[in-house]
PyMOL Python script that loads the backbone (N, CA, C, O; Angstrom):
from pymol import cmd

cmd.read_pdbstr("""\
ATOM      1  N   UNK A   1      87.424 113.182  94.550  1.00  0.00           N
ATOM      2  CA  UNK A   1      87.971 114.308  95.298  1.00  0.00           C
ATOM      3  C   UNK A   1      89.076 114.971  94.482  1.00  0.00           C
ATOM      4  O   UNK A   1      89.871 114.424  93.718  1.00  0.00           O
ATOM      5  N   UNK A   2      88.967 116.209  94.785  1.00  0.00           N
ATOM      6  CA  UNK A   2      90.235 116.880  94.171  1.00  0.00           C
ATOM      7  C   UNK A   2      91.372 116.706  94.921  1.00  0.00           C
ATOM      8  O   UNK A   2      91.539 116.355  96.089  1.00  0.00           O
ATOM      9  N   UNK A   3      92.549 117.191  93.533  1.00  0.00           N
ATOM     10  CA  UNK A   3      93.988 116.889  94.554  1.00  0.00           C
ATOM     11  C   UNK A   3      94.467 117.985  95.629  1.00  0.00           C
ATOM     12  O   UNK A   3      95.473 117.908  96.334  1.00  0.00           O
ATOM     13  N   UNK A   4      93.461 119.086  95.596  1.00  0.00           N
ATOM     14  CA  UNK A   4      93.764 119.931  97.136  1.00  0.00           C
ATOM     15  C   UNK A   4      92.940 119.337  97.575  1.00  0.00           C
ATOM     16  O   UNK A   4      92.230 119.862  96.718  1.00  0.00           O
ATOM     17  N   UNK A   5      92.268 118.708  98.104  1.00  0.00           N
ATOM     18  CA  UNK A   5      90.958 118.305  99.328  1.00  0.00           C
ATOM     19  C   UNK A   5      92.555 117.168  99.612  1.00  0.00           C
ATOM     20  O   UNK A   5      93.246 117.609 100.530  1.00  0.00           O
ATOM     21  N   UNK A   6      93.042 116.052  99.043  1.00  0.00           N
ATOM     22  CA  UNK A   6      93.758 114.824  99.314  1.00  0.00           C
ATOM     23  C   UNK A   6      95.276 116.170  99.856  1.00  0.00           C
ATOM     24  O   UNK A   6      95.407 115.810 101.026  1.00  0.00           O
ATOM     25  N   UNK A   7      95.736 116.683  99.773  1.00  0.00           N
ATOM     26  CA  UNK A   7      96.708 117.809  99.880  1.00  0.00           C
ATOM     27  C   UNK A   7      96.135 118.470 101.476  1.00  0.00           C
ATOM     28  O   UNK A   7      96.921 118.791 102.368  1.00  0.00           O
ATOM     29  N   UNK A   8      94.899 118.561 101.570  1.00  0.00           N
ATOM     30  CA  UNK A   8      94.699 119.724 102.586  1.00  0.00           C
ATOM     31  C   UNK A   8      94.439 118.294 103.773  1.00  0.00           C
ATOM     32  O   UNK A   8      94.840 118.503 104.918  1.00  0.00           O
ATOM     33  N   UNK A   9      93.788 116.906 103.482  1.00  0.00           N
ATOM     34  CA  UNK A   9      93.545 116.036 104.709  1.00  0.00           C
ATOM     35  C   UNK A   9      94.972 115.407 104.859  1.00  0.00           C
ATOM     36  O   UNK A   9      95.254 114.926 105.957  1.00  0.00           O
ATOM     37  N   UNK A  10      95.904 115.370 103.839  1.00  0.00           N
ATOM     38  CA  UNK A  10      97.472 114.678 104.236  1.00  0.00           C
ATOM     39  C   UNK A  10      98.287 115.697 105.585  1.00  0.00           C
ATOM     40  O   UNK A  10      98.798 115.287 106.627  1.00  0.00           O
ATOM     41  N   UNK A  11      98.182 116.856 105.168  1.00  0.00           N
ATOM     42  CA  UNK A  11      98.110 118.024 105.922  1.00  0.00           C
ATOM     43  C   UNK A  11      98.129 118.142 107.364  1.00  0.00           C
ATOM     44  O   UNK A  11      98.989 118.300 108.230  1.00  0.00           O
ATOM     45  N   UNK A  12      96.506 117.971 107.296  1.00  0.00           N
ATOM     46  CA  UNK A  12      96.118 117.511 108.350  1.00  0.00           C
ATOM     47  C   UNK A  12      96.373 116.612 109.443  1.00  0.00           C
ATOM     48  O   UNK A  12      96.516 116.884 110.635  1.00  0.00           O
ATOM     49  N   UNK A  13      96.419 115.182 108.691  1.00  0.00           N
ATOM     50  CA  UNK A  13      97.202 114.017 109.396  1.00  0.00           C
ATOM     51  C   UNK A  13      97.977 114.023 109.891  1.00  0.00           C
ATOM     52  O   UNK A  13      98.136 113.554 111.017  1.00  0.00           O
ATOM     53  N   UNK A  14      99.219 114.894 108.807  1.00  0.00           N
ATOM     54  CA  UNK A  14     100.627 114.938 109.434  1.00  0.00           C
ATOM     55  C   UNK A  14     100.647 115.850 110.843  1.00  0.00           C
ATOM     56  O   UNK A  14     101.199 115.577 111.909  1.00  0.00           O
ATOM     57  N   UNK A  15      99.832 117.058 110.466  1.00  0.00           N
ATOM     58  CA  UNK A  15      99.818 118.035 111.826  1.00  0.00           C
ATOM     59  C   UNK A  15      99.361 117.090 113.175  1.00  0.00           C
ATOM     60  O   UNK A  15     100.052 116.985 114.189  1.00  0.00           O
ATOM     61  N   UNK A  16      98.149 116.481 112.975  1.00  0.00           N
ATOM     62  CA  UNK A  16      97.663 115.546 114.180  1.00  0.00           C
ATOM     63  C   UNK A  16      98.926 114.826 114.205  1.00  0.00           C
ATOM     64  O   UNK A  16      99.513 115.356 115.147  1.00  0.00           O
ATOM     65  N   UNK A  17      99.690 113.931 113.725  1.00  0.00           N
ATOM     66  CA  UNK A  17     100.769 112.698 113.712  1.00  0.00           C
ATOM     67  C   UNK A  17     101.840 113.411 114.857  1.00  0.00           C
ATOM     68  O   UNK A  17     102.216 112.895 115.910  1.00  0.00           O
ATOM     69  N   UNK A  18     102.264 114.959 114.229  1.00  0.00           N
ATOM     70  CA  UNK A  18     103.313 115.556 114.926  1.00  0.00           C
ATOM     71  C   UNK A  18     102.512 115.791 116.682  1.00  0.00           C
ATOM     72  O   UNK A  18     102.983 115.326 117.721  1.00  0.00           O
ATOM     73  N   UNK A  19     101.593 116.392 116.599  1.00  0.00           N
ATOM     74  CA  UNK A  19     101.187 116.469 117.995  1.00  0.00           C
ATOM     75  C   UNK A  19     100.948 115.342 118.909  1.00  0.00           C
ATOM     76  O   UNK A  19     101.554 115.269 119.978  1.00  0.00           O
ATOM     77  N   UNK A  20     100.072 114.438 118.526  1.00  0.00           N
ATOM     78  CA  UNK A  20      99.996 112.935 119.120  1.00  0.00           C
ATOM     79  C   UNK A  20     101.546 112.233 119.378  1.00  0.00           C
ATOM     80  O   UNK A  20     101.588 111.535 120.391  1.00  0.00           O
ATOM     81  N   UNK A  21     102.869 112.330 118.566  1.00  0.00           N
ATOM     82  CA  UNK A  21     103.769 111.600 118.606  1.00  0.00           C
ATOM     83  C   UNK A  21     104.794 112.373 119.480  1.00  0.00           C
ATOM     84  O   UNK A  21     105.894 111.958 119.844  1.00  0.00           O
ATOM     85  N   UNK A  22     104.113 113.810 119.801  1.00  0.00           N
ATOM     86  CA  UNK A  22     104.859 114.479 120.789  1.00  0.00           C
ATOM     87  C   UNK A  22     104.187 114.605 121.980  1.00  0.00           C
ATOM     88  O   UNK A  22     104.943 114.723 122.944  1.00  0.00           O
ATOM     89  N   UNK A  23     103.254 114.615 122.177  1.00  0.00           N
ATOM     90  CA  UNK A  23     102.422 114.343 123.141  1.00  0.00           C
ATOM     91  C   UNK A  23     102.854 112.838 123.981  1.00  0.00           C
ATOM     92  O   UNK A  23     102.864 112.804 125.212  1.00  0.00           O
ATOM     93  N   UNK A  24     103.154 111.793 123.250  1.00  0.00           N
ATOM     94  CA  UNK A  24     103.320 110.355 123.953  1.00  0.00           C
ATOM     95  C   UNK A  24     105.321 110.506 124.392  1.00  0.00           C
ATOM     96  O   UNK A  24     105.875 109.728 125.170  1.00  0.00           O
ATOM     97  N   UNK A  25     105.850 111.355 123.860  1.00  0.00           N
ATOM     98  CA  UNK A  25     106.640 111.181 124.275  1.00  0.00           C
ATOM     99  C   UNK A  25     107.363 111.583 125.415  1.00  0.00           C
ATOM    100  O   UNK A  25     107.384 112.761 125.770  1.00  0.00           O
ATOM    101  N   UNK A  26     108.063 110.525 126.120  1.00  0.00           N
ATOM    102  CA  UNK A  26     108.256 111.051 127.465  1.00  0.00           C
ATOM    103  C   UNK A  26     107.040 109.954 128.816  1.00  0.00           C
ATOM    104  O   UNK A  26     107.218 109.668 130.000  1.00  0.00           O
ATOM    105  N   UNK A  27     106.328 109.763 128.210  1.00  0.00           N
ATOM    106  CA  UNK A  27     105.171 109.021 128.577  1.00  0.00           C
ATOM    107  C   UNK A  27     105.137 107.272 128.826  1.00  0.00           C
ATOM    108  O   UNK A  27     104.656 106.532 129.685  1.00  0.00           O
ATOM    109  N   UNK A  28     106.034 107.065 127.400  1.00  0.00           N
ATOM    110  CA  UNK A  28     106.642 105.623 127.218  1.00  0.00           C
ATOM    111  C   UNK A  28     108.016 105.470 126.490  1.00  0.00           C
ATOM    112  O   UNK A  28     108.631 106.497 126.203  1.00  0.00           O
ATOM    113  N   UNK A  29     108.479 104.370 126.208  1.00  0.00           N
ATOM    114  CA  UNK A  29     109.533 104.404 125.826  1.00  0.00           C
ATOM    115  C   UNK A  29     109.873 104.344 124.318  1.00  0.00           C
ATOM    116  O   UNK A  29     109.331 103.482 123.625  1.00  0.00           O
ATOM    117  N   UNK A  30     110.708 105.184 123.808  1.00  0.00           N
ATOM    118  CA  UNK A  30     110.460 105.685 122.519  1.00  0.00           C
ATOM    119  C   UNK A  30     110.544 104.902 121.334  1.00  0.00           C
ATOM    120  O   UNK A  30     109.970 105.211 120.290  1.00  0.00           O
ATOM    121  N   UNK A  31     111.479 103.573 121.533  1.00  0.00           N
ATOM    122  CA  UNK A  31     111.234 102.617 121.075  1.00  0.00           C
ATOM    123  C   UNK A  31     109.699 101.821 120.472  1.00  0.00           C
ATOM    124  O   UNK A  31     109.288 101.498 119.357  1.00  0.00           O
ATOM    125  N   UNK A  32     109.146 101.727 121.921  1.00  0.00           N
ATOM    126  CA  UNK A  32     107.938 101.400 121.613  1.00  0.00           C
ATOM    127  C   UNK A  32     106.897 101.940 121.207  1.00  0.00           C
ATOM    128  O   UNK A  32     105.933 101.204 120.996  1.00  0.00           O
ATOM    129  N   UNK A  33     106.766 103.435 120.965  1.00  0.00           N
ATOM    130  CA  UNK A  33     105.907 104.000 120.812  1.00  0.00           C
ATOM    131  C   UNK A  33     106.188 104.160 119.149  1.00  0.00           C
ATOM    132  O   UNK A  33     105.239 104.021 118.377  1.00  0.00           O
ATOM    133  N   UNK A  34     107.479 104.446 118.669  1.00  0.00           N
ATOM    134  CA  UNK A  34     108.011 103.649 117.548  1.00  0.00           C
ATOM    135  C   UNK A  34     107.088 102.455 116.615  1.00  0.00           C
ATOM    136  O   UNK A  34     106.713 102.470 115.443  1.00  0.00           O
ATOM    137  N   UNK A  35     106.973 101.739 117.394  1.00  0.00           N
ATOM    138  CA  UNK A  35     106.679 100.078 116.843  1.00  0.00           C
ATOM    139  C   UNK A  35     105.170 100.239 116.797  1.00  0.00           C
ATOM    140  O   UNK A  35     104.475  99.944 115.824  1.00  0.00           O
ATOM    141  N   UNK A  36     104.699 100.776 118.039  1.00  0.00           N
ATOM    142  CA  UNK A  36     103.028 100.927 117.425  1.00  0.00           C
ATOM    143  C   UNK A  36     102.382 102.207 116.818  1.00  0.00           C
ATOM    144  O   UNK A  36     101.197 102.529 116.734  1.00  0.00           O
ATOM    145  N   UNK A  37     103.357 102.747 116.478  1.00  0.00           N
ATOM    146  CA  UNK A  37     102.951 104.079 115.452  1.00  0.00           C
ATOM    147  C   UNK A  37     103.091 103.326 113.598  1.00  0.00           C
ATOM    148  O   UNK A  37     102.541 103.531 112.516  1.00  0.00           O
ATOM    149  N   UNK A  38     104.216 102.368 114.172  1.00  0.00           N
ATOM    150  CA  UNK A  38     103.997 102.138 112.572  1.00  0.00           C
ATOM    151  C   UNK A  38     103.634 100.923 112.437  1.00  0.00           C
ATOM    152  O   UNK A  38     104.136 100.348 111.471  1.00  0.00           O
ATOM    153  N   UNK A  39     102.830 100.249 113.166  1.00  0.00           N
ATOM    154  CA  UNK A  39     101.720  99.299 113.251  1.00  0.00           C
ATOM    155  C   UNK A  39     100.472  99.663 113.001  1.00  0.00           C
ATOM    156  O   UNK A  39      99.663  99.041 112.311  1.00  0.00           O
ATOM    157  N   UNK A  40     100.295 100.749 113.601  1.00  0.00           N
ATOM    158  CA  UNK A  40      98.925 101.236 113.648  1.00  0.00           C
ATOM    159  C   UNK A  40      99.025 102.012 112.033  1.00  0.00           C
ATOM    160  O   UNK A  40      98.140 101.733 111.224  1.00  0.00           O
ATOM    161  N   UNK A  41      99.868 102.747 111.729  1.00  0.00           N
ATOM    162  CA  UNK A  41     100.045 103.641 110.445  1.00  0.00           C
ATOM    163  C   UNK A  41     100.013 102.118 109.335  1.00  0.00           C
ATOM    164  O   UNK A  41      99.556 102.372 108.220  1.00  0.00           O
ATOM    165  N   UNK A  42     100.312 101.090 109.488  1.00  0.00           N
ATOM    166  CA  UNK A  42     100.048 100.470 108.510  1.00  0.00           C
ATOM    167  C   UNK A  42      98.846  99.420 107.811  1.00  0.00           C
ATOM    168  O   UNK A  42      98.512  98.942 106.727  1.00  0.00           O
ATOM    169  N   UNK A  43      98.470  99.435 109.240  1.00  0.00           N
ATOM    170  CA  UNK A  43      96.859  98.865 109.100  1.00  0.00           C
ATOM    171  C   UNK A  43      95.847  99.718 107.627  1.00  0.00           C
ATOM    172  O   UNK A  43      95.735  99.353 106.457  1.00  0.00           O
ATOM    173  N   UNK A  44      95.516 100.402 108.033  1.00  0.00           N
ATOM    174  CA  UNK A  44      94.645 101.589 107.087  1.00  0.00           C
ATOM    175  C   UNK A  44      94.999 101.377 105.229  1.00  0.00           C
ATOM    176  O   UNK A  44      94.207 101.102 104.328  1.00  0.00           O
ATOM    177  N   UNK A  45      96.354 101.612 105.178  1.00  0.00           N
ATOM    178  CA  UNK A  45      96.978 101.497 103.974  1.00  0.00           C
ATOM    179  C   UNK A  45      96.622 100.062 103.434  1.00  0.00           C
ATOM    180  O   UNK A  45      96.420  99.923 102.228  1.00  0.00           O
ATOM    181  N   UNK A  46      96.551  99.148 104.168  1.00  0.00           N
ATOM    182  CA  UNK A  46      96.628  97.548 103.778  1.00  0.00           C
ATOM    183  C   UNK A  46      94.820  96.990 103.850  1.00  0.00           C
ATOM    184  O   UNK A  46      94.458  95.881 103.458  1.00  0.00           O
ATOM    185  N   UNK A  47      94.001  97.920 104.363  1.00  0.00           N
ATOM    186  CA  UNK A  47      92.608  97.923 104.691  1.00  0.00           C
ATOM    187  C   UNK A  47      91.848  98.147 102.976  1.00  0.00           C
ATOM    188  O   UNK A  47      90.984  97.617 102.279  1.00  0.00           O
ATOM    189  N   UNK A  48      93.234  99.750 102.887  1.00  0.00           N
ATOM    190  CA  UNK A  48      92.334  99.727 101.329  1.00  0.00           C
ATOM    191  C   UNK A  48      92.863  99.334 100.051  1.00  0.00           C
ATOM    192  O   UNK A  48      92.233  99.352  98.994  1.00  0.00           O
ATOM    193  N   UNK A  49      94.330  98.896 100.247  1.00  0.00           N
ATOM    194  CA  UNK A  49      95.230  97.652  99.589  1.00  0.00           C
ATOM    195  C   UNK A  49      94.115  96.522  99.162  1.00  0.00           C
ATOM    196  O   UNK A  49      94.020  95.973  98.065  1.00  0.00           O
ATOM    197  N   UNK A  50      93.376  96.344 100.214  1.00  0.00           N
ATOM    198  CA  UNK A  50      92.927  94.599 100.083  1.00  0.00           C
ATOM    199  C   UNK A  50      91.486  94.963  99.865  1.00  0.00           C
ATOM    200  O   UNK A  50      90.752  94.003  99.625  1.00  0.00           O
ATOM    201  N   UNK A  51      90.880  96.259  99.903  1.00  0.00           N
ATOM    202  CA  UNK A  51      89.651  96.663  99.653  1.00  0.00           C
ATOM    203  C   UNK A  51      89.767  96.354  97.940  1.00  0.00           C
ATOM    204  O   UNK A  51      89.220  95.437  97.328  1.00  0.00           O
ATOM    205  N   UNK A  52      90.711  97.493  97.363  1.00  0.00           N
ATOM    206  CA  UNK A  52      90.742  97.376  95.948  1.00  0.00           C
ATOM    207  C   UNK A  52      91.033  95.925  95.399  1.00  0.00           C
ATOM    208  O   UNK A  52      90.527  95.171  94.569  1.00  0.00           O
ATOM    209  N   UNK A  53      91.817  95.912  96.042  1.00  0.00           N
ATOM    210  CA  UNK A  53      91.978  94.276  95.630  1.00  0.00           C
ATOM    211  C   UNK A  53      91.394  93.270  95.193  1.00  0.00           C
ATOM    212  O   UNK A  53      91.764  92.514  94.294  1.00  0.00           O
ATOM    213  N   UNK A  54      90.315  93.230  95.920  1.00  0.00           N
ATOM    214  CA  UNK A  54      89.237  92.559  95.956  1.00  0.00           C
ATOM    215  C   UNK A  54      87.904  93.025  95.153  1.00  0.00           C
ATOM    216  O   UNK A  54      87.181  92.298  94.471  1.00  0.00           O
ATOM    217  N   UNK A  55      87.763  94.345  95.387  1.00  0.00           N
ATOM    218  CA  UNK A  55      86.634  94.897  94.848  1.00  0.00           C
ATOM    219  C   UNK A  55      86.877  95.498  93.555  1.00  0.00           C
ATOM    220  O   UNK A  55      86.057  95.375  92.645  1.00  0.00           O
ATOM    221  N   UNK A  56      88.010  96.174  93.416  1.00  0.00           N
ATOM    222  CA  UNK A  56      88.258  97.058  92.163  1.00  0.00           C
ATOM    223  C   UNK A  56      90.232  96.825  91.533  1.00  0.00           C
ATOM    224  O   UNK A  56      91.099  97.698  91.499  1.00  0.00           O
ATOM    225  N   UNK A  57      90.323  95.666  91.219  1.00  0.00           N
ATOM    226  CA  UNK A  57      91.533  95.612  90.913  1.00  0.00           C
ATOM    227  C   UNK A  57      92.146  96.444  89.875  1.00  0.00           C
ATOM    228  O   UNK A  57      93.368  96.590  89.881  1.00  0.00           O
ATOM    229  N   UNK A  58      91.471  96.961  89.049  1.00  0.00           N
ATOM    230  CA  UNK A  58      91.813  97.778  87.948  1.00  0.00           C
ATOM    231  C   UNK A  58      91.831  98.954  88.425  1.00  0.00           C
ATOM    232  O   UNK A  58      91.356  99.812  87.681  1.00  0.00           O
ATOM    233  N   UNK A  59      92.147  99.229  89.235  1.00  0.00           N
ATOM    234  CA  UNK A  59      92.685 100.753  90.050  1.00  0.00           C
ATOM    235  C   UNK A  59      94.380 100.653  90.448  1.00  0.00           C
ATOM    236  O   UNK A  59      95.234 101.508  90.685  1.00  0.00           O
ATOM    237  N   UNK A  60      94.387  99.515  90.403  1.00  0.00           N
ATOM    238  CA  UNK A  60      95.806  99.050  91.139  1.00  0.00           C
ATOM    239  C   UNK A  60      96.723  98.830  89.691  1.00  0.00           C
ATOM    240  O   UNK A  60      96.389  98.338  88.613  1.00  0.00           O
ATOM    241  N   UNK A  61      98.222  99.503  90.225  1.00  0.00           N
ATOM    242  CA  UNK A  61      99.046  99.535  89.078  1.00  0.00           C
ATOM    243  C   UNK A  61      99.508  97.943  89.249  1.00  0.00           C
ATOM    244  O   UNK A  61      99.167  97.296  90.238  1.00  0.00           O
ATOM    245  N   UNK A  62     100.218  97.454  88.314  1.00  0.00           N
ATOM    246  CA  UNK A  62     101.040  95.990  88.128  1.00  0.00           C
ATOM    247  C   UNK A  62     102.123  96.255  88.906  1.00  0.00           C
ATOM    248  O   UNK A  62     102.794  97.282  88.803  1.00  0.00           O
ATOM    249  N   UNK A  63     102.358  95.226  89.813  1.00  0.00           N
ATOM    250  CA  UNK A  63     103.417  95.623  91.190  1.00  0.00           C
ATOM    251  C   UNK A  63     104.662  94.864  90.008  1.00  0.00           C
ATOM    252  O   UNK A  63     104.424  94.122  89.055  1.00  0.00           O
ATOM    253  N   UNK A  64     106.018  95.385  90.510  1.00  0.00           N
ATOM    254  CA  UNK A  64     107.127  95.284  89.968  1.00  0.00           C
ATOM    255  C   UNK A  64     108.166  95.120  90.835  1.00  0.00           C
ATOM    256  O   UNK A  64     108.590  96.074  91.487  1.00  0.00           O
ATOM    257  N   UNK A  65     108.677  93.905  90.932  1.00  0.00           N
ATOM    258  CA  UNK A  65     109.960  93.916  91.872  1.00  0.00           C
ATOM    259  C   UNK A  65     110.746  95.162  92.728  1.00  0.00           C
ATOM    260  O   UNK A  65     110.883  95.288  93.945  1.00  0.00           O
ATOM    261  N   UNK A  66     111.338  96.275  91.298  1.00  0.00           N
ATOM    262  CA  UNK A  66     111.669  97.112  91.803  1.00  0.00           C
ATOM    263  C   UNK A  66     110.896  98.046  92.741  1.00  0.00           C
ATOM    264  O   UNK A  66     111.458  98.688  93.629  1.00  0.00           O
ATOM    265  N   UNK A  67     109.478  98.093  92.480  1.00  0.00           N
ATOM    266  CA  UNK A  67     108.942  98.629  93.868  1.00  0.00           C
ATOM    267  C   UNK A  67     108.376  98.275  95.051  1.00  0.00           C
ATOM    268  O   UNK A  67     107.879  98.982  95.927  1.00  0.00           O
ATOM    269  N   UNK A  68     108.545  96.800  94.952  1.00  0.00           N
ATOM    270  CA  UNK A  68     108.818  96.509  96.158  1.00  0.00           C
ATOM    271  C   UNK A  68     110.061  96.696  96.960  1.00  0.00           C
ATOM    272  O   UNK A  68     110.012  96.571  98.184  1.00  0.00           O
ATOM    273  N   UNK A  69     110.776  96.885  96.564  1.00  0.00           N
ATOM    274  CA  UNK A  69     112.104  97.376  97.037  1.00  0.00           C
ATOM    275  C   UNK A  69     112.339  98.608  97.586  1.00  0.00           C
ATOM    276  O   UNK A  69     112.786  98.926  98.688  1.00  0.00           O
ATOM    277  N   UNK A  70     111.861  99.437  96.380  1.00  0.00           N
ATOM    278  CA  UNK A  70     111.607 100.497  97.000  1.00  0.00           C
ATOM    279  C   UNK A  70     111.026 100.739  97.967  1.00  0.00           C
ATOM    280  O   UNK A  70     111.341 101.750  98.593  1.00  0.00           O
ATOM    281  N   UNK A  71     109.852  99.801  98.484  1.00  0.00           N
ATOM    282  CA  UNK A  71     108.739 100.300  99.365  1.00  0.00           C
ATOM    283  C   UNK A  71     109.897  99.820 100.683  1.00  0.00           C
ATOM    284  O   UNK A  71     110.076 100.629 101.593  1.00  0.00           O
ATOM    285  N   UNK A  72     110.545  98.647 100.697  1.00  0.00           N
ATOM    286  CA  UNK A  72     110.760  98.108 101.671  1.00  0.00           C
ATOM    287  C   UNK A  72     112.177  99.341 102.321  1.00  0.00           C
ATOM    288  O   UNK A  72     112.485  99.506 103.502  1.00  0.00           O
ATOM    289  N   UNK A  73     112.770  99.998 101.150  1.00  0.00           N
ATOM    290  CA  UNK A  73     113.797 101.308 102.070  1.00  0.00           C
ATOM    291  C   UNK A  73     112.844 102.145 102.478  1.00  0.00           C
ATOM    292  O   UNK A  73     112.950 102.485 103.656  1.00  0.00           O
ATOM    293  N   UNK A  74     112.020 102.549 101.929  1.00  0.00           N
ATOM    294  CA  UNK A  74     111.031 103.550 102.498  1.00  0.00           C
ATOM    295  C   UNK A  74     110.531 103.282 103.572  1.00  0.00           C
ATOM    296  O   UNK A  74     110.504 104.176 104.418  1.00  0.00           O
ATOM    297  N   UNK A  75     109.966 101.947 103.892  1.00  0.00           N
ATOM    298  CA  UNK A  75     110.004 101.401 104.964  1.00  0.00           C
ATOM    299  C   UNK A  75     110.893 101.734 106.524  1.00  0.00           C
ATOM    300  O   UNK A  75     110.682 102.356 107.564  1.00  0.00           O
ATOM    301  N   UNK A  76     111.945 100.921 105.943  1.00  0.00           N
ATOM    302  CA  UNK A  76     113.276 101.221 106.743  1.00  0.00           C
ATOM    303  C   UNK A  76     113.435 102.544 106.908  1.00  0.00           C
ATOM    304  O   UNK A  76     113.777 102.765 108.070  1.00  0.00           O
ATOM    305  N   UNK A  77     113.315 103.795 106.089  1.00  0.00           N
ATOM    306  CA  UNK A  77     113.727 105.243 106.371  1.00  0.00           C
ATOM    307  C   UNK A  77     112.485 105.386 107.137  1.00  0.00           C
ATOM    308  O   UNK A  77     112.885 105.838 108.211  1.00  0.00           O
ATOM    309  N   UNK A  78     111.437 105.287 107.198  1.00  0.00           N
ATOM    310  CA  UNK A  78     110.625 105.976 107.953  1.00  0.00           C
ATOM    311  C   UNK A  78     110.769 105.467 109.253  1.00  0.00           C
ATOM    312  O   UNK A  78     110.875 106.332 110.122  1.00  0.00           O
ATOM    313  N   UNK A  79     110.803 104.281 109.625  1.00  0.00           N
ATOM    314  CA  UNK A  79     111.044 103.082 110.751  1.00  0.00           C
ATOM    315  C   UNK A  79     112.204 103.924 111.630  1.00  0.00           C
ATOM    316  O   UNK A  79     112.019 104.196 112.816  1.00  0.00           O
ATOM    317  N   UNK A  80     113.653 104.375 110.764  1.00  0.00           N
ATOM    318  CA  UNK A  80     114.484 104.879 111.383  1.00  0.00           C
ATOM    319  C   UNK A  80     113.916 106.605 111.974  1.00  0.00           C
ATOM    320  O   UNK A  80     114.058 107.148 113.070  1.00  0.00           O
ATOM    321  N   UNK A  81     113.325 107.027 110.838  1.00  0.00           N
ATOM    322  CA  UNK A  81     112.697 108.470 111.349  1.00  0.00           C
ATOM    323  C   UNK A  81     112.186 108.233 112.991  1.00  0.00           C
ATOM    324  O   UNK A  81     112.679 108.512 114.084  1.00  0.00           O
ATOM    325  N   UNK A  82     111.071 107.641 112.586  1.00  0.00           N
ATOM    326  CA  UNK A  82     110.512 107.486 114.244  1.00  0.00           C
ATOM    327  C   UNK A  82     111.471 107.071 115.152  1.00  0.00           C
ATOM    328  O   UNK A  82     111.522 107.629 116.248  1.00  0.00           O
ATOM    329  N   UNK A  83     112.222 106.201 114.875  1.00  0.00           N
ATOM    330  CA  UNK A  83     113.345 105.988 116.086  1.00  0.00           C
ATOM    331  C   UNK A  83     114.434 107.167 116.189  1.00  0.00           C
ATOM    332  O   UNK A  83     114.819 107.265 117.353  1.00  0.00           O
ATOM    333  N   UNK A  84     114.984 107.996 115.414  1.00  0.00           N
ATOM    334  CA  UNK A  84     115.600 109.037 116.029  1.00  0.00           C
ATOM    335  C   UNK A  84     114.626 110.468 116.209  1.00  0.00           C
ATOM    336  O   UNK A  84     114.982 111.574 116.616  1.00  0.00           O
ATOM    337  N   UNK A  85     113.202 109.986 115.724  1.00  0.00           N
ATOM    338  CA  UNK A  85     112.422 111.248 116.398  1.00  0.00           C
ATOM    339  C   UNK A  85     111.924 111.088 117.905  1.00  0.00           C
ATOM    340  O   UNK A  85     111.330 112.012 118.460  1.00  0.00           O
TER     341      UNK A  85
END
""", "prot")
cmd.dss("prot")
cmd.show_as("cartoon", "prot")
cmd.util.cbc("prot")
cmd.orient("prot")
């Protein structure tokens, strides 16, 4: 795929993400809707984590301390996003 087709479905996602995550709110408590947005958002990522993994490891860069670190504030910033969104 080209990098506008991956550009135009991220797009996409995000537009559905904003409507669905405004849509539930008000509905339940924001906390929780919190916790299974980024439960559910992390399944998929770890589906094709362990796809390549397994099937095509030479797609996958050499993981490095420092980005795990990184991943884990990114983590935390997005975690906090949803909780003050």
């Amino acid at each position: 795929m080209t990098v506008l087709v991956f550009i135009v479905l991220a797009t996409l996602c995000y537009s559905l993400f904003a409507i669905f995550i405004s849509r539930a709110g008000g509905k339940a408590d924001a906390n929780l809707i919190t916790v299974i947005g980024n439960m559910v958002g992390a399944i998929l990522p770890f589906i094709v984590y362990a796809y390549l993994r397994a099937v095509k490891p030479q797609l996958l860069l050499p993981t490095k301390g420092e980005g795990i670190v990184y991943a884990i504030l990114a983590g935390v910033a997005v975690a906090a996003f949803g909780v003050f969104l």
